[in-house]
N, C-alpha and C positions, 0 to 999 in steps of 0.2 A: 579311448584316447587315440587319435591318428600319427601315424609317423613322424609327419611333420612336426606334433605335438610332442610327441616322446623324443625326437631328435633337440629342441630347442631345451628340455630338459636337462638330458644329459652333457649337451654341451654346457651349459652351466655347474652341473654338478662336479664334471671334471675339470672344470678350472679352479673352482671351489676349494676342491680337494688338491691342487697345485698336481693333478696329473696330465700335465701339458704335455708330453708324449702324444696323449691318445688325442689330441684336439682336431687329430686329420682325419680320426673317425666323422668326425660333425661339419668340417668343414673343408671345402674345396681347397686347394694350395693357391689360387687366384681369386680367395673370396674377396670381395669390396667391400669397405667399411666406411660407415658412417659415424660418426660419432662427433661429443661434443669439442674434441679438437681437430677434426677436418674427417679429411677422405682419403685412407689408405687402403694398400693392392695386399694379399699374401697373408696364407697361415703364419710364415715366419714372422710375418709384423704381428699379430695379434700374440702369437706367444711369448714372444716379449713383452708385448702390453702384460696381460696375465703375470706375467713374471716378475714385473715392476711393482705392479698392482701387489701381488702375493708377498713381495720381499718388505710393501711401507704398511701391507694390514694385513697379517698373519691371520689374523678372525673371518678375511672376508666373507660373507655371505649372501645369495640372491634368493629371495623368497619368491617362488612365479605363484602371485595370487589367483591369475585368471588370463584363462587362453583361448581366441578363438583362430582359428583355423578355416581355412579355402582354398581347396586346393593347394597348389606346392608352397602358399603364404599363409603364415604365421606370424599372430601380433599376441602379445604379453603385456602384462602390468606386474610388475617387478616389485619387490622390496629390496634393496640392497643396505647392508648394515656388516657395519666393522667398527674397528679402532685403528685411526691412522698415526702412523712412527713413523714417522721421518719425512719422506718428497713422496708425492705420487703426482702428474699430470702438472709439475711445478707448486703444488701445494704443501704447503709441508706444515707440520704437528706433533705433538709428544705426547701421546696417547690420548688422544680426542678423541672420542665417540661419535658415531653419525647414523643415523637410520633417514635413507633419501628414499623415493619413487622412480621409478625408472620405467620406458614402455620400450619396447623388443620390437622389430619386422621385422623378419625372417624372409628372404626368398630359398626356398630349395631349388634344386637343379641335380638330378641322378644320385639322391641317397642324399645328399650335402648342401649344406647351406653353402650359396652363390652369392649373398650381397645380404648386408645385416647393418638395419638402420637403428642406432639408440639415440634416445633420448632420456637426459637423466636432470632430474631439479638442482642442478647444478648451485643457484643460490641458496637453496638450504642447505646442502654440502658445508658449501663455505660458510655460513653462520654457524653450523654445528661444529667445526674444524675450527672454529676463529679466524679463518684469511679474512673476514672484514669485518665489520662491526654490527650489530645489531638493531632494525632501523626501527 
C-alpha cells in the first residue's frame, strides 16, 4: 500500500471513529473540497462537516473497496452505510438505513491531502432515507 493509500484510509477511519482532532494529520488546514454540496476552503469546515454528519448517523461507516493510486493522487470506490436521525446536508430521517457508493480523488501535497473531490449516489441516499419517493 502507498502513502497516499494509507493516508486516504486513515483519514476516513478517523472520522469514522468521530476522532476529528486528528483530521489535521490527513489533511492540510487550506484543503479544497469538492463535494455534492459545492466547494469549500479549510480543515475547520470539514470537521464540522464530520461532525454534522456523526451527530444525524452515529453508525456512520466508509467501506474503501478499491484503490488506485499515482503518484501524489489517489481515487477510491467507497461504500458508505449508516442510519440517519435527524438533519444531515438538509435531509432529515428517523432512523432510516442506507448503504450508497461513493468515489474518493485525493490530491496530496507534503504528507496531506490538498483538494478532495467526492462523489456520492446521492439518489440512492435519498430513496433509501425517504426524501422522495421511489420511481
Amino acid at each position: 500500500m502507498t502513502s497516499v493509500e494509507s493516508l486516504l484510509k486513515a483519514y476516513f477511519a478517523s472520522g469514522d471513529a468521530g476522532d476529528l482532532d486528528h483530521l489535521g494529520r490527513y489533511l492540510r488546514d487550506d484543503v479544497i473540497l469538492h463535494d455534492p454540496n459545492g466547494r469549500a476552503t479549510g480543515l475547520d469546515h470539514e470537521k464540522e462537516t464530520w461532525r454534522a454528519a456523526r451527530a444525524a448517523m452515529q453508525d456512520l461507516r466508509h467501506d474503501v473497496r478499491e484503490v488506485l493510486s499515482s503518484g501524489s493522487m489517489v481515487a477510491a470506490r467507497i461504500t458508505v452505510s449508516g442510519t440517519l436521525h435527524g438533519t444531515f446536508a438538509g435531509v432529515s430521517a428517523d432512523g432510516r438505513a442506507f448503504e450508497v457508493d461513493q468515489a474518493i480523488f485525493m490530491l496530496v501535497s507534503g504528507g496531506k491531502a490538498q483538494e478532495i473531490w467526492t462523489i456520492v449516489d446521492t439518489g440512492s441516499f435519498y430513496r433509501q432515507v425517504g426524501a422522495f419517493p421511489e420511481s
